[in-house]
C-alpha positions in Angstrom: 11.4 12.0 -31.4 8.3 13.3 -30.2 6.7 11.2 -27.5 4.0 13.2 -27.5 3.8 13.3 -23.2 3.1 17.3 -23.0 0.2 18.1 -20.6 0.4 14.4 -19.9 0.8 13.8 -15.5 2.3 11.1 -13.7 2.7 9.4 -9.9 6.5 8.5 -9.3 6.9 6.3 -6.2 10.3 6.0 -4.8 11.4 9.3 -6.4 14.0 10.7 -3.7 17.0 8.6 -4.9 17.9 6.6 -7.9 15.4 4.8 -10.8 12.3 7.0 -9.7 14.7 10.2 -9.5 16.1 9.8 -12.5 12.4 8.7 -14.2 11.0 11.8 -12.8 13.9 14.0 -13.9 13.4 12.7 -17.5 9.3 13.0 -18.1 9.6 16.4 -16.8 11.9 17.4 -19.3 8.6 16.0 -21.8 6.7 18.2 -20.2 4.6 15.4 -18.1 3.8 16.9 -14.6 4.5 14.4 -11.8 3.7 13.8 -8.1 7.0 12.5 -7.1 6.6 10.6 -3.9 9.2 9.0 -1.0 9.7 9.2 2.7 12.2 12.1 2.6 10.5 14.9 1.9 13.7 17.1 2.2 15.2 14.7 -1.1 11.6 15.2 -3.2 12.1 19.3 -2.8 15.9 19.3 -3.8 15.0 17.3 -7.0 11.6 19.4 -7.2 14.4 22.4 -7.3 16.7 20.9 -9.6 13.6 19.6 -12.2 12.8 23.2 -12.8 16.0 24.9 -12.4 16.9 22.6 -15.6 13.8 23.4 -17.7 11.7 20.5 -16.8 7.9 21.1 -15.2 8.0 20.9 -11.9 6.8 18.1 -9.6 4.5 18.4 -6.7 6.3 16.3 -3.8 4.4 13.9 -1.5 5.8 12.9 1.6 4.6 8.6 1.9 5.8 5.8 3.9 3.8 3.0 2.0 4.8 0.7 5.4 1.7 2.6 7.0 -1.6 1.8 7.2 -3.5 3.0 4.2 -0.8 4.9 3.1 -1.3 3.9 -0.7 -4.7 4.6 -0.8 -3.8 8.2 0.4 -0.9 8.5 -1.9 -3.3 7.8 -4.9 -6.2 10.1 -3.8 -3.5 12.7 -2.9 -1.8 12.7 -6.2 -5.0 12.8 -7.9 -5.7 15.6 -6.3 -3.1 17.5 -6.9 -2.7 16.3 -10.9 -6.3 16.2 -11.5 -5.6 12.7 -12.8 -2.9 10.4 -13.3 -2.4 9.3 -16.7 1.0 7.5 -15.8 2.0 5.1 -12.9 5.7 4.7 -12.3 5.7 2.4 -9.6 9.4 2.9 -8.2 9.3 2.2 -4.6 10.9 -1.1 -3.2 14.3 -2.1 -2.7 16.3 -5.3 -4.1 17.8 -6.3 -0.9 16.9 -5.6 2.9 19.8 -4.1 4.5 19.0 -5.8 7.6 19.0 -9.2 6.1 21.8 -11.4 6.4 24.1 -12.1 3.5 22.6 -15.9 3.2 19.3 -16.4 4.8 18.9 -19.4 7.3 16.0 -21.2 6.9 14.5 -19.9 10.1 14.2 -16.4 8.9 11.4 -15.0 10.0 8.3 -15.2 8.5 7.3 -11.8 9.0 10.6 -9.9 7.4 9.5 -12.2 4.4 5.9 -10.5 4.5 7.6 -7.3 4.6 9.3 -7.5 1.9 5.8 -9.0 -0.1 4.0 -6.1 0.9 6.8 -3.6 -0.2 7.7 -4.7 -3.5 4.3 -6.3 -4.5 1.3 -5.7 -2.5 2.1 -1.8 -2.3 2.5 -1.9 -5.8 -0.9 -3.4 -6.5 -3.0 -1.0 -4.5 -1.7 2.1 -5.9 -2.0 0.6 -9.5 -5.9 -0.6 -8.2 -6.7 2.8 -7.1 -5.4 4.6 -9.8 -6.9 1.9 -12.8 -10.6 3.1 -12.6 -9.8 7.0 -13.3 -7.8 5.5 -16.1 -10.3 3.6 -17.9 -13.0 6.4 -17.7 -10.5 8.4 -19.7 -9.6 5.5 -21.7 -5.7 5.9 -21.6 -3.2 4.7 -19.1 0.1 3.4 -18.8 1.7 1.5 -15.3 5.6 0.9 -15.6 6.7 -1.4 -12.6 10.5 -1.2 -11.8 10.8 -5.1 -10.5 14.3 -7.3 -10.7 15.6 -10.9 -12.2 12.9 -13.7 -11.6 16.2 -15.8 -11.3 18.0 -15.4 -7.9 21.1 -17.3 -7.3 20.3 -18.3 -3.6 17.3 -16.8 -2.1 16.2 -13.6 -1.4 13.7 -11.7 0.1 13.0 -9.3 -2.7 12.8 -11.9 -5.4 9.6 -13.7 -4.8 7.7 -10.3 -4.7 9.3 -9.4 -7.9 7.9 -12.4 -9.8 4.5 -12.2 -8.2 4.6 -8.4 -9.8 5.6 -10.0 -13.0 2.5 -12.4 -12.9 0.2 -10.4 -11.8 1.6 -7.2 -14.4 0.9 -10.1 -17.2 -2.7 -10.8 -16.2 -4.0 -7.3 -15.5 -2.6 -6.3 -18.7 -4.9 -8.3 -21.0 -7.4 -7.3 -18.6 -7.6 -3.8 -19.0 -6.0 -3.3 -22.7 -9.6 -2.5 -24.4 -9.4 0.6 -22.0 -6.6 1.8 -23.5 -4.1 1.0 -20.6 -0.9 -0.9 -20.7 0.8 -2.5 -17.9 4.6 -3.5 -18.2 7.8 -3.9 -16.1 11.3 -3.5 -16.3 14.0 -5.4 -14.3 16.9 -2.8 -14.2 20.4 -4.3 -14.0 23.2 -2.6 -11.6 22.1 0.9 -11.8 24.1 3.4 -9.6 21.8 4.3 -7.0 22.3 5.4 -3.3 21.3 1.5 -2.4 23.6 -0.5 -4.8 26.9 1.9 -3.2 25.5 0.9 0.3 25.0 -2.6 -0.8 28.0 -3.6 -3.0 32.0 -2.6 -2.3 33.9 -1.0 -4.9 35.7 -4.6 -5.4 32.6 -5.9 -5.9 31.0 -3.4 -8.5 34.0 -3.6 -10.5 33.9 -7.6 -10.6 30.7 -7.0 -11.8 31.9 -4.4 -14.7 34.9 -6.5 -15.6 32.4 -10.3 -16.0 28.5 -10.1 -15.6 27.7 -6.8 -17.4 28.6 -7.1 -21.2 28.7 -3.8 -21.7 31.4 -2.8 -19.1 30.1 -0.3 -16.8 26.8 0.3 -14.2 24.1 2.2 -15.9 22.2 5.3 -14.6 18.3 6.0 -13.2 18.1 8.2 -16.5 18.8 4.7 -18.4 15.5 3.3 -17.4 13.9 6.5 -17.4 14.0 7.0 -21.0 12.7 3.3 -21.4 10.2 4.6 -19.1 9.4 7.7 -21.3 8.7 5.6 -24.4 6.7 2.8 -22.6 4.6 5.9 -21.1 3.9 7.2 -24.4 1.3 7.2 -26.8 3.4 5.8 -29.5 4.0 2.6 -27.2 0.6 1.7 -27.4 1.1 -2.0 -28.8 4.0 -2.5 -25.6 1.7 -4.0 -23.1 2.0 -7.7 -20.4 6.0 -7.3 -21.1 9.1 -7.8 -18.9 12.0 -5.5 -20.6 15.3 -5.8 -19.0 17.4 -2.9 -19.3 21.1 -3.9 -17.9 23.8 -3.5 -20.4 23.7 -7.2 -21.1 23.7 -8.5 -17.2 21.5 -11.3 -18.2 22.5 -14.1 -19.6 19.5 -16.2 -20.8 18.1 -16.0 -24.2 14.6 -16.2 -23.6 
């Protein structure tokens, strides 16, 4: 199938490792030229390297810690910059789990690890998307994919919270800007193997989860919910806007 993404461009947060890697990896191949953005700059040359050595068009790393002051603002203007425009947002960058965080929070956890983790995986997210929103509705086509997680944690968590505020405010945007041609969805991935879910989970663990919670029997891969990502960026996906989509070989349980 055509997706008809040649000549399109795109901003990949959280591109060194995992989802965003593997998102980036897979609109190249389309021919959509990216900005792929993380922290390690060393990570975003390497998979600059292997993107073209594999007959993709090759991204322009950005070097980003979004913990900084006005770091998204910069990110947006510098991949602007070097696209032109931005016709795609794959907002990437987060984490399901702080690594400094204790297994089960006490209820004296500090306030400020639990604004951390707001600013991260939400209000990051919403200024890059903000900043990038008005060059897409002048051109009248846009598409922001936000890589969230389940709105329904067993015991709480510092991620999840963010991750539903993203889901809210992804609904509402989207019937705000979808006579400008821009659509706005999310997708909570399931266990995907990434460099943070072998830090987070043992071997014992990951295969409890492959023998019970994940229908299908095995962890997917970033390129999994990059090829989601692909469609949803798409022209063809035009009518796919204000959705959650899980993609997660059956992980979830509820029908609704």
């Amino acid at each position: 199938m055509d997706l008809q993404l040649e000549g399109k461009t795109a901003l990949v947060t959280g591109a060194s490792r995992g989802i965003g890697e593997g998102t980036a990896k897979v609109l190249a191949q389309d021919g959509v030229k990216c900005v792929v953005s993380a922290r390690r700059m060393e990570l975003l040359e390497n998979l600059a390297d292997e993107i073209e050595s594999a007959g993709g068009v090759r991204p322009t790393p950005i070097s980003a810690d979004l913990f900084q002051p006005g770091a998204t603002a910069k990110l947006a203007k510098d991949a602007e910059d070097a696209l032109g425009s931005v016709d795609i947002l794959v907002n990437s960058a987060g984490r399901s789990k702080n690594p400094e965080a204790p297994k089960n929070l006490p209820y004296d956890y500090p306030s400020e690890k639990w604004d951390e983790e707001m600013y991260l995986n939400y209000g990051a997210i919403r200024e890059i998307t903000y900043a990038l929103i008005p060059g897409m509705t002048e051109r009248k086509f846009g598409r922001v994919i936000n890589i969230t997680g389940k709105s329904e944690p067993e015991q709480p968590r510092t991620a999840n919270p963010p991750k539903a505020a993203v889901h809210a405010w992804a609904k509402g945007l989207s019937r705000k800007v979808a006579n400008d041609g821009i659509t706005i969805n999310c997708i909570p991935p399931g266990k995907i193997v990434s460099e943070q879910i072998l830090r987070n989970y043992s071997k014992k663990e990951r295969e409890a989860y492959e023998s019970y919670d994940i229908t299908l029997g095995y962890f997917g891969v970033p390129e999994d919910i990059g090829h989601l990502i692909a469609y949803l960026s798409s022209p063809l996906a035009s009518q796919i806007t204000g959705t959650v989509i899980p993609v997660d070989g059956g992980f979830r349980k509820h029908i609704f």
